[in-house]
TIKOL-282124 format. One record per residue: residue in three letters; y, z negated, x of N, C-alpha, C, O in turn. Coordinates in steps of 0.1 Angstrom, whole numbers, plus 2048, in hexadecimal, padded with zeros to 3 digits. Example, Ala and Ser with C-alpha at 12.3 -4.5 7.8 and 13.67 -1.06 7.14 Angstrom:
BEGIN
Ala7C77B28847D37B287B7DF7B28847DF7AB88E Ser7EA7B98807F57B98898007B188180B7B0886 
//
This chain:
BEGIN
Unk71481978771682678072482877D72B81F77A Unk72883277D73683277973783976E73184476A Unk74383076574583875675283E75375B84075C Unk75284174875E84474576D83C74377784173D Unk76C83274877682D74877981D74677081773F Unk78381774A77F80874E77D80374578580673C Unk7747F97427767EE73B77F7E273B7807DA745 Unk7877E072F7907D77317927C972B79D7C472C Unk7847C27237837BB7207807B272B77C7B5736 Unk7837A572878479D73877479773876C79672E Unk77379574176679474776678575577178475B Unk75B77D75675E77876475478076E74978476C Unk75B78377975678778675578079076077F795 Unk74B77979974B76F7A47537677A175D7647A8 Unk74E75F79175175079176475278F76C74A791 Unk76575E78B77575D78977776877E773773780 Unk77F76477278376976778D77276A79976E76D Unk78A78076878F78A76779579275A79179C754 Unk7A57877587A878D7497AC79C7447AD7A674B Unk7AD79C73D7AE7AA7347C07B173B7C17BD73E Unk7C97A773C7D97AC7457D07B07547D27BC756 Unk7CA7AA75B7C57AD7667BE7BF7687BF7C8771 Unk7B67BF75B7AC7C97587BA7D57587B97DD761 Unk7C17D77537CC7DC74C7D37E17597D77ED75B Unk7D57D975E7DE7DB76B7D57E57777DA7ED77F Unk7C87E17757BF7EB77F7BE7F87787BD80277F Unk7BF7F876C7BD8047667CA80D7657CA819761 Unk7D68067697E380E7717E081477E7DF820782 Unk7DD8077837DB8097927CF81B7957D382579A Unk7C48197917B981F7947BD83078F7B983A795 Unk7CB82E77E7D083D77E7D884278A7D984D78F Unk7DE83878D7E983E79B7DD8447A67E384C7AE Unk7D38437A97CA83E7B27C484B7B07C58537BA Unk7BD84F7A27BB85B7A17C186A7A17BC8757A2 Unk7D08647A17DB86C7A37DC8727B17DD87E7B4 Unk7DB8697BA7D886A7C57CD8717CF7CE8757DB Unk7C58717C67B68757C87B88827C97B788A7D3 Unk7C08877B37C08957B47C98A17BF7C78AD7C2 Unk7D38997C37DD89F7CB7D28A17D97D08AC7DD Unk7CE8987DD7C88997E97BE8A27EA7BE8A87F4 Unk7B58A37E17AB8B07DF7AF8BC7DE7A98C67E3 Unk7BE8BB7D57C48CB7D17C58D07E07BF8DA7E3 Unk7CC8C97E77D08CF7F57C78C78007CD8C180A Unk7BC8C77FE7B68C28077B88BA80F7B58C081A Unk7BE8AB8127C68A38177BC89B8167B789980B Unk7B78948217AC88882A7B787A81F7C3879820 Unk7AF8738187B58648147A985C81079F86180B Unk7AC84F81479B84880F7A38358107A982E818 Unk79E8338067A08247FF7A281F80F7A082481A Unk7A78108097A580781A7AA7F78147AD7F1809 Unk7A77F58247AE7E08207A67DC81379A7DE811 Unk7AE7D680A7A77CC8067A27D77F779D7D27ED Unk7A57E27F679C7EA7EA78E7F27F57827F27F2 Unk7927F77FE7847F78037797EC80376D7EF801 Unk77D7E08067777D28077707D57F87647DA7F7 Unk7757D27EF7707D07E176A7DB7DE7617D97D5 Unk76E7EC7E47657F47E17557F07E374C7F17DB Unk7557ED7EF74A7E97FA7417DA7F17347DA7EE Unk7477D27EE7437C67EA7407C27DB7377BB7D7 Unk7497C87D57467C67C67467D67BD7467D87B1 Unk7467DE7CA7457F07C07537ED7B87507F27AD Unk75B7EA7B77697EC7B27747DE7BA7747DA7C5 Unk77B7D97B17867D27B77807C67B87797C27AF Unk7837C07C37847B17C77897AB7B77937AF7B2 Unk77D7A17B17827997A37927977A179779C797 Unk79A7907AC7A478B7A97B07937B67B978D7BD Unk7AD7A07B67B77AB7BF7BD7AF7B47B87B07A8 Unk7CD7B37B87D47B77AD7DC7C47B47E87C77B1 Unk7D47CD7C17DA7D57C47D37E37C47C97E47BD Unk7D87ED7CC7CF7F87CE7D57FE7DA7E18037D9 Unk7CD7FE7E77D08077F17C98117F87BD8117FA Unk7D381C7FB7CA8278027D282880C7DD82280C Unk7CB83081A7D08328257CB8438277C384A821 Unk7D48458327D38558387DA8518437E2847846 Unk7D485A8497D485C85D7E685F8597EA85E84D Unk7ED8618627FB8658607FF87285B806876852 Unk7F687A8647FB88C85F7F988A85280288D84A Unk7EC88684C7E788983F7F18848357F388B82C Unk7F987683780387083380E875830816872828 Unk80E88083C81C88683A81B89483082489A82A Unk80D89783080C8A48298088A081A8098A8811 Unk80489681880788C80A8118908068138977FC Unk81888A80E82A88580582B89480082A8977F4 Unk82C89B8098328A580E82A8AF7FD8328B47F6 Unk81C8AF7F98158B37EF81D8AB7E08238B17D7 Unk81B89C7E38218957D98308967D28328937C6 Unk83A89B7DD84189A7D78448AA7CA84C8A97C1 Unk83A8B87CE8368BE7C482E8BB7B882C8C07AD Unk8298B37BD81A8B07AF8248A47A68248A679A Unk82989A7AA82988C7A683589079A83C89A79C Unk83688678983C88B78283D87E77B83287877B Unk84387A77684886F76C83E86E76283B87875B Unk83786276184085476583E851772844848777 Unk83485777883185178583985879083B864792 Unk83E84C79784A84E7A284184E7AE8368487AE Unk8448557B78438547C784C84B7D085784E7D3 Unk8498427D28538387D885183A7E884683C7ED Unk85D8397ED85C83A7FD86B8368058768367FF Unk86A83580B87C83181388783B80F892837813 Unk88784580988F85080C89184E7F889C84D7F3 Unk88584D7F288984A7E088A8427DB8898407CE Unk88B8387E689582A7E38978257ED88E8227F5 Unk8A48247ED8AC8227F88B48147F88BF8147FE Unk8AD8067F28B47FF7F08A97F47F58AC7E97F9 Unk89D7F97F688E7F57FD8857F880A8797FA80B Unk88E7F781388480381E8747FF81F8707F481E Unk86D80A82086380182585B81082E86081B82D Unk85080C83684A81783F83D81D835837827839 Unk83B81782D82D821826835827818841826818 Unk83082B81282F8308008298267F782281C7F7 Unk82F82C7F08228277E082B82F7D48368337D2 Unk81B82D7CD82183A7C182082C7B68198227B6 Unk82B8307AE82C8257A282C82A78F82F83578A Unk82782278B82682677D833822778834816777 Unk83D82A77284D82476D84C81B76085481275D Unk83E81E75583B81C74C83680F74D83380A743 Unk8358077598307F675A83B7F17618467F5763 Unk8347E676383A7DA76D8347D67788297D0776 Unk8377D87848317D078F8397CE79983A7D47A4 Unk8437BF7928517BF79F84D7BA7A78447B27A4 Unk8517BB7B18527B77C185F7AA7BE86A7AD7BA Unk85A79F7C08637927B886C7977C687479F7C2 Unk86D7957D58787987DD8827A37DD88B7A57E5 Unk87E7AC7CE8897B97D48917B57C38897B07BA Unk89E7B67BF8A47B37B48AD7C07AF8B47BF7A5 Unk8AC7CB7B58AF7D37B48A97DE7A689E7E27A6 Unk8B57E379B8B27E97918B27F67978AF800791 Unk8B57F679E8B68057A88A580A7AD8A28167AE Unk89C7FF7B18918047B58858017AA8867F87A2 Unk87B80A7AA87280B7A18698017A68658017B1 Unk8667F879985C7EF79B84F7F07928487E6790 Unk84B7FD78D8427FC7878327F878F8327F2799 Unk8267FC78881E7F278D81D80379882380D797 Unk8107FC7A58128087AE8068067B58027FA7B7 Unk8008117BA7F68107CA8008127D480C8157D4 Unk7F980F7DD7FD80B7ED7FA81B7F37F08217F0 Unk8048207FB80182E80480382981080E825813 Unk7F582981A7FA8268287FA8308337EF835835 Unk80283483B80083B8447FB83485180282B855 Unk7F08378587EA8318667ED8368707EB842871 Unk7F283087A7F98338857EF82F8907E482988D Unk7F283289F7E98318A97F08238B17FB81E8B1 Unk7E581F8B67EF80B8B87E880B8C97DE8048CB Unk7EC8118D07E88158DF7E58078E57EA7FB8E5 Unk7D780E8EB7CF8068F17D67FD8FC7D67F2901 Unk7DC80A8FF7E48049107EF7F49097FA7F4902 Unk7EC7EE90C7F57DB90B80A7E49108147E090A Unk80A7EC9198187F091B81E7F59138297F190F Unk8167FF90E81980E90881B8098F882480D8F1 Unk80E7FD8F08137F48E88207EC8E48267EB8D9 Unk8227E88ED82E7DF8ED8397E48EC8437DF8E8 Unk8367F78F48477FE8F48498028E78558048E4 Unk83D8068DB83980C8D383D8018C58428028BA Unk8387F98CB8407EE8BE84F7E58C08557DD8B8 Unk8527EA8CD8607E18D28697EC8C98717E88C1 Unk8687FF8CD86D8018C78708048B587A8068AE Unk8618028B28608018A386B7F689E8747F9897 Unk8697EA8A28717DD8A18807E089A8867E088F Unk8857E48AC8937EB8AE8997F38A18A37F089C Unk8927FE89E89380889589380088489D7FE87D Unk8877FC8818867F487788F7E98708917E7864 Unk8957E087D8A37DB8778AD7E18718B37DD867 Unk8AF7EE8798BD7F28708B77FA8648BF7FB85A Unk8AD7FE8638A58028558A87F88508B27FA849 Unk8A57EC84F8A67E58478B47DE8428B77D9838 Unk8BC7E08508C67D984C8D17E18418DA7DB83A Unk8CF7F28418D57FA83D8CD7F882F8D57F8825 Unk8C47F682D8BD7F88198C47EA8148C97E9808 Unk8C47DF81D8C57D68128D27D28188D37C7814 Unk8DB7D581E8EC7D381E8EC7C68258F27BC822 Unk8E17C78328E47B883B8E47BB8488DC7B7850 Unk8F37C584B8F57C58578FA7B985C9047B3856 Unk8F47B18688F57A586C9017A787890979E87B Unk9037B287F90B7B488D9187BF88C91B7C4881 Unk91C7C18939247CE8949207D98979257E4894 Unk9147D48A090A7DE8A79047E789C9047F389D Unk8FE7DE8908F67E58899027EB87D8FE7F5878 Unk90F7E68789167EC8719167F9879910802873 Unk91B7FC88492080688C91781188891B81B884 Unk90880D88B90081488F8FD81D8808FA82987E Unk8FF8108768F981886990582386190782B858 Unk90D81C86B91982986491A83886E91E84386B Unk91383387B91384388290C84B878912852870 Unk8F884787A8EF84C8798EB84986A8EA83D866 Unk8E98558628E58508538D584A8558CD84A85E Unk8D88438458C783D8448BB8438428B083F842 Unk8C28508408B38598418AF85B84A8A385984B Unk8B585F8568B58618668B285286C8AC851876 Unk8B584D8678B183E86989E83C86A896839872 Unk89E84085C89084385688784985C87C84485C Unk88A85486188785F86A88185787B876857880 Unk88C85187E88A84F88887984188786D84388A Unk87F83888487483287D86383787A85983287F Unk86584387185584987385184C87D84684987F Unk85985288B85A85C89585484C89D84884B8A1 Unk85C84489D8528348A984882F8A08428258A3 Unk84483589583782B89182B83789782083589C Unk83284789382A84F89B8268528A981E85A8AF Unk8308478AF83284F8BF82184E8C68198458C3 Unk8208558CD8128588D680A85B8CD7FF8598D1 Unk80B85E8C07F985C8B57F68678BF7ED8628C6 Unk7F98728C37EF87E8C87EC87A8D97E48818DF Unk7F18748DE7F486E8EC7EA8658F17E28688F9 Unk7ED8578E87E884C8ED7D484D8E37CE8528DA Unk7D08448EE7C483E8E67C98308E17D482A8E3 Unk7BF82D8DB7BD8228D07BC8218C37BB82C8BD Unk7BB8138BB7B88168AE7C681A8A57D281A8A7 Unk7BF81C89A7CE81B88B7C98158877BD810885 Unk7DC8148827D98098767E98048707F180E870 Unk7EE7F886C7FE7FA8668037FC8727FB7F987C Unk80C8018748118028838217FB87C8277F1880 Unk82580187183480186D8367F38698417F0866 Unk82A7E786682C7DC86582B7D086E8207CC86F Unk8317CB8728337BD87F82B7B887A8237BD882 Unk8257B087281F7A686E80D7B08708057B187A Unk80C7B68648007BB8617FB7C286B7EF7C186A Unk8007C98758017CE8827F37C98887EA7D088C Unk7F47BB8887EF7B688C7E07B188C7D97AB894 Unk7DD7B887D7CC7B28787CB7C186F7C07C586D Unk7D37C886A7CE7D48637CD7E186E7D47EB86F Unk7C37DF8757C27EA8807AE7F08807A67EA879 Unk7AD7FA88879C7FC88779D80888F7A780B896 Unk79480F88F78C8178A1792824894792823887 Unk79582B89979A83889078B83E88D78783D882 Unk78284389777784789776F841889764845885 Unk77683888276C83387877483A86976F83785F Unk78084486878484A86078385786378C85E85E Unk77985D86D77D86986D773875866772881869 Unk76C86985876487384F76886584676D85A84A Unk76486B83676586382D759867825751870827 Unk75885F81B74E85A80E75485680975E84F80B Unk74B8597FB74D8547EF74684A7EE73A8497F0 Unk7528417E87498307E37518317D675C8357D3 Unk7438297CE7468247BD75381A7BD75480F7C3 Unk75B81F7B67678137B47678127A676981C79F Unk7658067A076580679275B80F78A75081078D Unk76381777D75E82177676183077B76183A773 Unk76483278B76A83B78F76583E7A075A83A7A4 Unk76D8447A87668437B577084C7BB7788537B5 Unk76F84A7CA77B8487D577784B7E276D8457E6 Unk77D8547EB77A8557F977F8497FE7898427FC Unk77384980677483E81176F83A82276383B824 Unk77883782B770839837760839837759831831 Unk75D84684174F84384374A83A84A73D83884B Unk75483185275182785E75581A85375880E857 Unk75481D84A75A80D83F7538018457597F984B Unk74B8018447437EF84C7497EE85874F7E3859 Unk74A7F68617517F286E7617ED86B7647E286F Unk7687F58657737F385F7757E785877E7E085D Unk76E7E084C76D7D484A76C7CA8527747C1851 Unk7617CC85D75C7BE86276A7BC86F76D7B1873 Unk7707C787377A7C887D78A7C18787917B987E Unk78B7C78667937C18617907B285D7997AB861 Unk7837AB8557827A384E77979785677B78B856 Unk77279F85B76779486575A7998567567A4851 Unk75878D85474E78D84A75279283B75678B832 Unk75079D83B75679E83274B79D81F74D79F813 Unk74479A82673C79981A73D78781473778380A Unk74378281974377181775177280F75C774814 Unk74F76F8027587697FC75F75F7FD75B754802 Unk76B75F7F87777547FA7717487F276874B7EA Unk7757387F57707307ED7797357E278273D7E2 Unk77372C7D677772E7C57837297C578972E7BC Unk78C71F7CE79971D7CB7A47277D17B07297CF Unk79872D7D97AB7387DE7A67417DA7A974A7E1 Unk79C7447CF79C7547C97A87537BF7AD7497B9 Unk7AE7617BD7BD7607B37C675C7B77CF7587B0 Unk7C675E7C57D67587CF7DA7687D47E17677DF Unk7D87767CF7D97817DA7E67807DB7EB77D7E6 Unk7EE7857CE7FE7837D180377C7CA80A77F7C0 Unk7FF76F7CE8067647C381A7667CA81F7687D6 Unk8207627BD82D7627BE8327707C583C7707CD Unk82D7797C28337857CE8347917C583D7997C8 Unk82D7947BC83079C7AD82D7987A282578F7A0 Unk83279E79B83279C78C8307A47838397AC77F Unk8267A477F81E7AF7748207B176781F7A775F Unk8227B97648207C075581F7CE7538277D6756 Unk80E7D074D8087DE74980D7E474080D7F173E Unk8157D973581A7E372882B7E172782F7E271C Unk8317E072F8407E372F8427E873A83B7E6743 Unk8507EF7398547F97488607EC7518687E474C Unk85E7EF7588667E97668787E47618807DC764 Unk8767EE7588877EC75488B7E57478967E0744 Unk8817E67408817DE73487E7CE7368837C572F Unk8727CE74286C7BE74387F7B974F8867B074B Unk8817BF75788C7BA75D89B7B97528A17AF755 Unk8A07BF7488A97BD73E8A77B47338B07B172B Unk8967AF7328957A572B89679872F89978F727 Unk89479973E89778974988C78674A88B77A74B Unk87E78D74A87378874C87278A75C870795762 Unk87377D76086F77E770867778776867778782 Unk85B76A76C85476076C84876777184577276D Unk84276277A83476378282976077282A75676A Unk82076A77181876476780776576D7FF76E76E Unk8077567707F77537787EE75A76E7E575F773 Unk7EF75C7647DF76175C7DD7737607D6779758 Unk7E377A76A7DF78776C7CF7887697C9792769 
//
């Protein structure tokens, strides 16, 4: 049943204590989430949960016990007509984060962040980029069936993505890449980058999925045909579009996905990789020196 609003008293869920900072932190997460929701209905914009918040939509009607994230995905156009909506709707404290409004972070997706928390990314050290807590915005690209047309598609993503990266975080390694980042600005940089994670979506067959990440490329993919309606599934005290093809989508991403993790690696989602706090902002917990991993989320 869904109510009016989370409960934040900690509770155990599948044998795993779900404390009250945990509770706290979804109930950041779930406003950004809703935020998202309303932009997307105002202008009618296709977006529906995925990865591991679809999983918990599916399995426990809200978040995986010991998940400390929130992601949504959109086909690309829809992605682009997001931003493109977002950056009229979106208003302080909550930031729109993306390669272009911080520029010291590249990265190929979004996320909207709450300024009024904490949720550092322990690898980025920069007071320059907003670390509040945040959902995940993914854009889904087409990952061509053809084995050739693949490889030219991510050879040149690769190519492109170095000097993105080497231009945000000041690690030109070559002359080649000094050269290059002083021709071509990093927005155009940026540009180019979207343009190879897009290349063939209207062209090629195949599935989506991250296209703009090497690693994830690899296992976050699925038959497009399984997002091309959505539903609503119960998340929490609240509720969420989500692929109409979700089971397929799971079992493609997860295998089994109804089989729980053993009890020792539940509470490992991002160990060492953020650091949370619901009731101070990003700039306050960073000028205090608080940079310690705290296991009790």
């Amino acid at each position: 049943m869904i109510g009016k609003e989370l409960n934040l008293e900690a509770e155990t869920r599948c044998d795993f204590l779900v404390t009250q900072k945990r509770k706290k932190i979804w109930k950041v997460q779930i406003e950004l989430a809703e935020e998202v929701k309303r932009i997307c209905e105002k202008y009618k914009i296709k977006y529906f949960i995925i990865w591991g918040t679809l999983l918990g939509a599916v399995r426990h009607q809200g978040y995986i016990p010991w998940d400390d994230d929130f992601d949504i995905g959109f086909l690309r156009e829809d992605y682009e007509r997001f931003l493109t909506a977002a950056k009229r709707e979106i208003r302080e404290p909550y930031f729109l984060q993306t390669a272009l409004t911080d520029t010291e972070f590249f990265m190929g997706y979004a996320r909207l962040r709450d300024s009024r928390t904490t949720g550092l990314i322990i690898e980025n050290r920069s007071l320059n980029y907003n670390n509040g807590i945040f959902v995940d915005l993914y854009p889904l690209d087409v990952i061509p069936e053809n084995p050739i047309l693949r490889k030219f598609k991510f050879w040149c993503r690769d190519r492109v993505l170095e000097l993105c990266m080497a231009y945000s975080q000041g690690t030109k390694r070559n002359i080649l890449e000094k050269r290059l980042c002083h021709i071509v600005s990093y927005k155009k940089m940026c540009e180019i980058f979207s343009h190879c994670c897009q290349m063939g979506n209207r062209l090629f067959r195949g599935k989506v999925g991250i296209v703009y990440h090497p690693v994830l490329a690899k296992t976050y993919y699925f038959e497009k045909k399984n997002v091309d309606k959505t539903v609503k599934l119960i998340f929490e005290h609240t509720s969420f579009e989500a692929p109409a093809g979700y089971i397929a989508i799971l079992q493609e991403v997860y295998g089994n996905y109804q089989q729980l993790p053993p009890k020792r690696k539940r509470g490992q989602w991002h160990q060492d990789q953020i650091v949370f706090d619901p009731d101070m902002s990003y700039v306050d917990f960073i000028k205090a020196g608080r940079r310690v991993i705290d296991e009790n989320i």
